[in-house]
C-alpha positions in Angstrom: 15.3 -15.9 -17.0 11.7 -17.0 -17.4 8.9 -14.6 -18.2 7.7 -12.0 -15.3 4.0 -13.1 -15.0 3.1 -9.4 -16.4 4.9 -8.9 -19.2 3.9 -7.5 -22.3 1.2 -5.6 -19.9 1.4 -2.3 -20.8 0.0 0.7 -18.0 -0.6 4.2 -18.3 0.0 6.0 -15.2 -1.0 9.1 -15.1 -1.3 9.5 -11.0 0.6 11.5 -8.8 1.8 11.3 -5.1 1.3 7.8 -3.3 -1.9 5.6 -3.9 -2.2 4.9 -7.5 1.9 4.8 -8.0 2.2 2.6 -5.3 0.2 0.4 -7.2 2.1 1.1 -10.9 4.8 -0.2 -9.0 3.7 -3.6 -7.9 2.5 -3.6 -11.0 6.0 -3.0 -12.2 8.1 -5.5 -10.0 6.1 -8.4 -11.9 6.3 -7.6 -15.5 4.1 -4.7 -16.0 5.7 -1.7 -18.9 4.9 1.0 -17.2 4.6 4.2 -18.7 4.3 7.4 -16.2 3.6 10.7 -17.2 4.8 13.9 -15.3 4.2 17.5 -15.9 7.2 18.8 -17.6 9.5 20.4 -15.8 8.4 20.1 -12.5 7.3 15.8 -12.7 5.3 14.2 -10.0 4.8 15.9 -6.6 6.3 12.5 -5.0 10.0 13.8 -6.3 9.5 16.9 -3.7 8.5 15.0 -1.2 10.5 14.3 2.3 13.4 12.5 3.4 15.6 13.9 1.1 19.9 13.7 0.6 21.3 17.1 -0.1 18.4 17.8 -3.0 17.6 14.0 -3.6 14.8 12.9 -3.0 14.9 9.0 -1.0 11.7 7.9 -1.5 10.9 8.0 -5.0 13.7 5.6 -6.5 11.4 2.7 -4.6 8.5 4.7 -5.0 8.9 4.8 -8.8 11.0 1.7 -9.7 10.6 -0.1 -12.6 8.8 2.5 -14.9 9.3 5.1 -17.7 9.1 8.3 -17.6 7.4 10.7 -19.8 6.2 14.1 -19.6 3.2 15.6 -21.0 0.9 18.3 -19.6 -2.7 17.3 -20.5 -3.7 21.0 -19.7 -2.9 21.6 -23.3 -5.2 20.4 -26.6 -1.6 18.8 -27.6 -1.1 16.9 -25.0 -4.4 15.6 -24.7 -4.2 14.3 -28.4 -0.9 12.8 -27.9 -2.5 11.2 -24.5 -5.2 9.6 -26.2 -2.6 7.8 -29.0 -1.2 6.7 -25.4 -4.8 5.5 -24.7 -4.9 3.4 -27.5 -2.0 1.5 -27.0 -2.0 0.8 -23.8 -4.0 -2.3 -21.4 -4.6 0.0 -17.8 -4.9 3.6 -17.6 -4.3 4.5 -13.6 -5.3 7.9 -12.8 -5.7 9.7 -9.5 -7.4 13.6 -10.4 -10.0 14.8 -8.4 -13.3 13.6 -10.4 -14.3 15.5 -12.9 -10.6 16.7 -13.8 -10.1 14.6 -16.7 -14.2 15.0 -18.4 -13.0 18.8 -17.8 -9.8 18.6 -20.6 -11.6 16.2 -22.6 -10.3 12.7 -21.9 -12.8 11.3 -19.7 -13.9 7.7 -19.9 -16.5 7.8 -22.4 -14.2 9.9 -24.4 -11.2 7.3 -23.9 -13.0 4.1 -24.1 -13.5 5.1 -27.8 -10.4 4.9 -28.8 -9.6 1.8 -26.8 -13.0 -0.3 -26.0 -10.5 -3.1 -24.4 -8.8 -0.5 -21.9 -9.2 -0.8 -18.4 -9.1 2.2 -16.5 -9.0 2.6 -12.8 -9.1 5.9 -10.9 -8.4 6.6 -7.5 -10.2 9.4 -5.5 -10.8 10.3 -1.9 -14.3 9.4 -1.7 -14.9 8.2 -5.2 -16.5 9.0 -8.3 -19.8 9.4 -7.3 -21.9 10.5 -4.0 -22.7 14.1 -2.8 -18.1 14.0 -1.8 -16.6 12.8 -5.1 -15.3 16.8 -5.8 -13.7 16.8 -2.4 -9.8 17.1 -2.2 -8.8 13.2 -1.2 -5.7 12.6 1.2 -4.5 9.3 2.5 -4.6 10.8 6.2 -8.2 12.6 5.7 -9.5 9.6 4.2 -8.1 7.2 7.4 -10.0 9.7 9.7 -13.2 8.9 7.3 -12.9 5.4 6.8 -13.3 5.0 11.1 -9.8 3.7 11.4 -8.6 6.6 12.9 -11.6 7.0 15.8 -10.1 3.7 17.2 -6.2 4.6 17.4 -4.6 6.3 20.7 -5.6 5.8 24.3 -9.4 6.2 25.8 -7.9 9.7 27.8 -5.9 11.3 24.7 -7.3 12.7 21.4 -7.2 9.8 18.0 -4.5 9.7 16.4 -3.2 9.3 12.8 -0.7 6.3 11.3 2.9 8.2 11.2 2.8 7.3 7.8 0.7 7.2 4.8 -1.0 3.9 5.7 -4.3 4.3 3.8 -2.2 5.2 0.5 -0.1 2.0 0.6 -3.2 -0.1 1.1 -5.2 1.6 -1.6 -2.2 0.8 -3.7 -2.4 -2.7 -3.4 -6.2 -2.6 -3.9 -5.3 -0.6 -7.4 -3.1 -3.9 -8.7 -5.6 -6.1 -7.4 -8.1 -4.2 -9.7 -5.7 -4.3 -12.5 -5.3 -7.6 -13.0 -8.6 -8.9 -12.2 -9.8 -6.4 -14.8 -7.0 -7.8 -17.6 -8.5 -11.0 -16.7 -11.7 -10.8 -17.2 -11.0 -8.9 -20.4 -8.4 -11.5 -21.4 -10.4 -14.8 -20.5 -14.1 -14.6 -20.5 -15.6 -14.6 -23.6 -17.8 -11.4 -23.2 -15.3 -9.4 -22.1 -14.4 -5.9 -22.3 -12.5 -2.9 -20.6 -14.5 -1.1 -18.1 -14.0 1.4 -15.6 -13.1 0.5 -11.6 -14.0 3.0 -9.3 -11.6 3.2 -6.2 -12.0 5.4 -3.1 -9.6 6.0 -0.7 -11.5 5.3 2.2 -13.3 2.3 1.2 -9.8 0.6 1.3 -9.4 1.0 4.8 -13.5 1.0 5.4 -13.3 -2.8 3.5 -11.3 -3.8 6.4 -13.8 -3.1 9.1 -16.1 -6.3 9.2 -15.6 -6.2 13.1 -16.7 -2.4 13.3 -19.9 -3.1 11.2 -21.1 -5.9 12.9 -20.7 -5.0 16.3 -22.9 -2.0 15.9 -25.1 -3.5 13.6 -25.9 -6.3 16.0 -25.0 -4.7 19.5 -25.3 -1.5 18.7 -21.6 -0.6 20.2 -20.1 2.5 19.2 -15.8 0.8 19.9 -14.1 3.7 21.7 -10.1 3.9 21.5 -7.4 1.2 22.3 -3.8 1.1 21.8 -4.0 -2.3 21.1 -6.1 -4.8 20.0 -9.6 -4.4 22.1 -12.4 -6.6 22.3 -11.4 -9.2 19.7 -8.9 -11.9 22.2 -7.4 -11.7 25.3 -4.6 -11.2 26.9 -3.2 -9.4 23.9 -0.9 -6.0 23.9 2.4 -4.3 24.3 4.3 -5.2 27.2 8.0 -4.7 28.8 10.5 -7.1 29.5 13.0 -6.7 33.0 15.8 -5.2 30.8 13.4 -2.5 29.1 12.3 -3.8 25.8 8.6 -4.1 24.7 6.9 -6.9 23.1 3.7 -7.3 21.7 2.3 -10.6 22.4 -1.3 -12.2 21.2 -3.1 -15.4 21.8 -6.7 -15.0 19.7 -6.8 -19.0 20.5 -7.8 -20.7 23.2 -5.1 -23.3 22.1 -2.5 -20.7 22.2 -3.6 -19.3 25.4 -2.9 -22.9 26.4 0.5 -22.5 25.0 0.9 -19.5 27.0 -0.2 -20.6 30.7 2.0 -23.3 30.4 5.0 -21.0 29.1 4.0 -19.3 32.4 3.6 -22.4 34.3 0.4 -21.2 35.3 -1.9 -24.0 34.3 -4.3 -23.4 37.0 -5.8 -20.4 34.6 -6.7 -23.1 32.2 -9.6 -24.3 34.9 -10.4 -20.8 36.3 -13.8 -19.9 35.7 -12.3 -16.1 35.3 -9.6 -17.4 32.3 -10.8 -20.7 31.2 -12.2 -19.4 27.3 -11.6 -16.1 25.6 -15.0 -15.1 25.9 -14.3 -15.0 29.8 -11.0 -13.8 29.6 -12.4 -10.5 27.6 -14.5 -10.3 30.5 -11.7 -10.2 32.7 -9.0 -8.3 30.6 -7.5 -6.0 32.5 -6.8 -8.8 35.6 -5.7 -11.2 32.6 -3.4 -8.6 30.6 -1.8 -7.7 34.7 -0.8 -11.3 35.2 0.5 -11.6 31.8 2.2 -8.2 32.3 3.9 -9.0 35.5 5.1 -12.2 34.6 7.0 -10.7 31.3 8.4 -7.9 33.4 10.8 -10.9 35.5 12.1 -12.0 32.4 14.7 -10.5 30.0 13.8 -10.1 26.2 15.8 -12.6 24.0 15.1 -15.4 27.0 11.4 -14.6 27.2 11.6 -15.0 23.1 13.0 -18.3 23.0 10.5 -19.6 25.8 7.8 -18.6 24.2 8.8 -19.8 20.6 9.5 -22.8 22.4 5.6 -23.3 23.4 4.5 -21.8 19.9 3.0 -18.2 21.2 2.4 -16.1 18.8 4.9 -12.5 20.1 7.7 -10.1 18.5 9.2 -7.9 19.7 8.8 -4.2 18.4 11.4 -3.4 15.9 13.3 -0.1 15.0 14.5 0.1 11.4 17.8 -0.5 12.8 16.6 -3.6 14.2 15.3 -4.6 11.0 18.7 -4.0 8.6 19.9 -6.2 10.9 17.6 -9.0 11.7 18.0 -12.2 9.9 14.9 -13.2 9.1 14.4 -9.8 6.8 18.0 -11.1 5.2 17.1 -14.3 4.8 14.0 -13.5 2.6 15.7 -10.7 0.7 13.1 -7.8 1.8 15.9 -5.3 1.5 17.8 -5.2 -1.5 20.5 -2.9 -3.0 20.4 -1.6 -6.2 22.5 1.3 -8.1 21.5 4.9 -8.0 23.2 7.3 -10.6 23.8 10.0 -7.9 24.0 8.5 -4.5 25.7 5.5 -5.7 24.5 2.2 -3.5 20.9 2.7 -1.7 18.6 0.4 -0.6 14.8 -0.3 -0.7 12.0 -2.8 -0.1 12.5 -6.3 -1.9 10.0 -7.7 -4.1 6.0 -9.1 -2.7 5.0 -11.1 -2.7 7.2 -14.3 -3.7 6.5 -16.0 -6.4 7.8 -19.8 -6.6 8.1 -19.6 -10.6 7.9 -16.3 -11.9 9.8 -13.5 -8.8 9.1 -10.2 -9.8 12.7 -8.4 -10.7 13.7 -4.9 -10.0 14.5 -4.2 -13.7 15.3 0.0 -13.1 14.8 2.4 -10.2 13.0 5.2 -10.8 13.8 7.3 -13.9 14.8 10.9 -14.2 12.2 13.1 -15.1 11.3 12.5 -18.7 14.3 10.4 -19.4 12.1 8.3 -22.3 10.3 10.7 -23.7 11.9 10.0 -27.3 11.5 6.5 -26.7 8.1 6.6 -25.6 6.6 8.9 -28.3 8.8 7.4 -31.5 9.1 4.0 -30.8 5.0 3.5 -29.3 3.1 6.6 -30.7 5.0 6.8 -33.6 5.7 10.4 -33.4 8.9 11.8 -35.7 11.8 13.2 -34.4 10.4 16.8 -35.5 7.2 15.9 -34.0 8.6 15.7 -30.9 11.0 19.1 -31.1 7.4 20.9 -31.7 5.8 19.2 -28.8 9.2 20.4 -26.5 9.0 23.9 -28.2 5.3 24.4 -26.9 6.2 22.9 -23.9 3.8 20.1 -24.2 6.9 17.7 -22.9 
């Protein structure tokens, strides 16, 4: 099999929880040697976390696939030295402690860098590493609520709600890969380059998104108010039931496929109605719009009002269930759940590999390990540590 485009990368991931190992992993599916270090005896607070079989936790073999584990508690003089020997063999450091943590035992950058100039280290905080909030505690759902996202979810009568899941998390880790490589590659290619430092908050992943939110109340001085859909942007767009009780959500952000849509509805006359005629009108007229696109849905059954529209190229889907999704063919046909082999539980499932590469796929090499299942590896075979080493380290409970 040919090369994974990041191999012979070597990362240091030091993070706990979501974010920054959501990142290790991407990094992971593509190459990366990813080393993770856990607190002995009780490992990354991810393995404790919810839906668990019997004692098993379900999330962390996808969560924590394709890397090494090895635990190390950096509270201790030890296991800072032995981290720093890490340092200096490794390309990425990842790390997600509250700012300040790791300047507090000793290992911050300026400490690190000199025993690898060429490493690039990215941290992961709530609100960053600097600013008057860089020593707040920094969740995915806290940092939604900052980043504005949150102020625009729910409907205009009910409070804002939060994603059901850990949306800003997921997001900031693909922002953490991104950095990764660009920061490889600028090291690895330009001529003057170095390691550095990249300085991720949680918020500013979401906050990046917002060029809409920015510019609206930069240049109309609207404060957007709560939708639960997509507001002010095209019209008709939404959620919207079929006869035999199935929603939809359907958008035209066109006028071309608005076109598509009126003559899906055979009602072409709305293409010369001075009330439907552009977007910018039919925003004006959204609610009359959204009714006429809502009653006409509502006389027609879901899988037949899915092949019309297909038929005349509207964009619409309808709103899968997971079950719906193990068993649509379009998620088997590009392999975006996959089965691999878990020790206890035998055969589970989990998220395929993304993107996909033409050339190079990214491979699912190992799920997640057991906690500190290459610690001899790690610390013989990459430290160079002896095998009595090693039994002090365990004795002192450094591993």
């Amino acid at each position: 099999m040919k090369r994974l485009p990041l191999e012979g990368v070597k990362v240091l991931d030091v993070s706990t929880m979501i974010a920054a190992p959501f990142g290790t992993a991407l990094l992971g599916d593509f190459g990366a040697d990813v080393i993770k270090v856990e607190m002995p005896g009780k490992g990354d607070t991810s393995r404790h976390v919810g839906p668990f079989s019997d004692s098993e936790p379900l999330r962390w073999p996808g969560l924590s696939r394709n890397k090494k584990s090895l635990t190390l508690d950096l509270h201790k003089s030890e296991g800072v030295e032995v981290f720093k020997q890490l340092v200096s063999k490794v390309d990425i450091l990842i790390e997600n402690f509250r700012p300040g943590t790791l300047e507090k035992w000793g290992a911050g950058y300026e400490e690190l860098k000199k025993v690898n100039p060429n490493l690039v280290m990215i941290r992961v905080s709530g609100y960053g590493q600097t600013g008057p909030y860089r020593e707040k505690a920094g969740f995915g759902t806290p940092a939604t609520a900052f980043s504005g996202y949150t102020y625009l979810q729910g409907f205009p009568d009910r409070h804002p709600t939060s994603p059901s899941f850990s949306l800003t998390d997921y997001i900031c880790g693909i922002y953490v890969a991104f950095s990764a490589v660009t920061g490889i590659y600028y090291r690895d290619v330009n001529p003057e380059g170095s390691g550095q430092m990249v300085d991720i908050a949680l918020f500013e992943t979401v906050f990046r998104m917002m060029e809409f939110l920015v510019a609206e109340y930069d240049q109309l001085g609207k404060v957007r108010e709560r939708s639960p859909g997509l507001a002010g942007h095209s019209s008709p767009s939404g959620t919207f039931k079929t006869k035999d009780g199935h929603y939809v959500v359907l958008v035209t952000s066109t006028d071309s496929t608005f076109e598509r849509l009126a003559k899906a509805m055979n009602r072409e006359d709305m293409l010369t109605d001075d009330k439907f005629y552009t977007n910018a009108k039919r925003l004006e007229n959204n609610d009359e719009t959204n009714q006429i696109v809502s009653d006409w849905i509502g006389t027609i059954d879901r899988d037949d009002l899915l092949e019309r529209l297909d038929k005349f190229g509207v964009p619409v889907s309808p709103i899968l269930s997971i079950k719906d999704i193990f068993e649509n063919p379009q998620y088997k046909a590009r392999e975006d759940i996959i089965e691999v082999d878990h020790p206890r539980l035998g055969k589970i499932k989990m998220p395929g590999i993304v993107p996909k590469f033409e050339q190079t796929p990214g491979r699912i090499r190992s799920i997640a390990p057991d906690l500190g299942e290459h610690n001899d590896e790690i610390l013989q075979n990459l430290v160079g540590l002896t095998e009595q080493e090693i039994e002090e380290l365990k004795q002192k409970s450094v591993i």
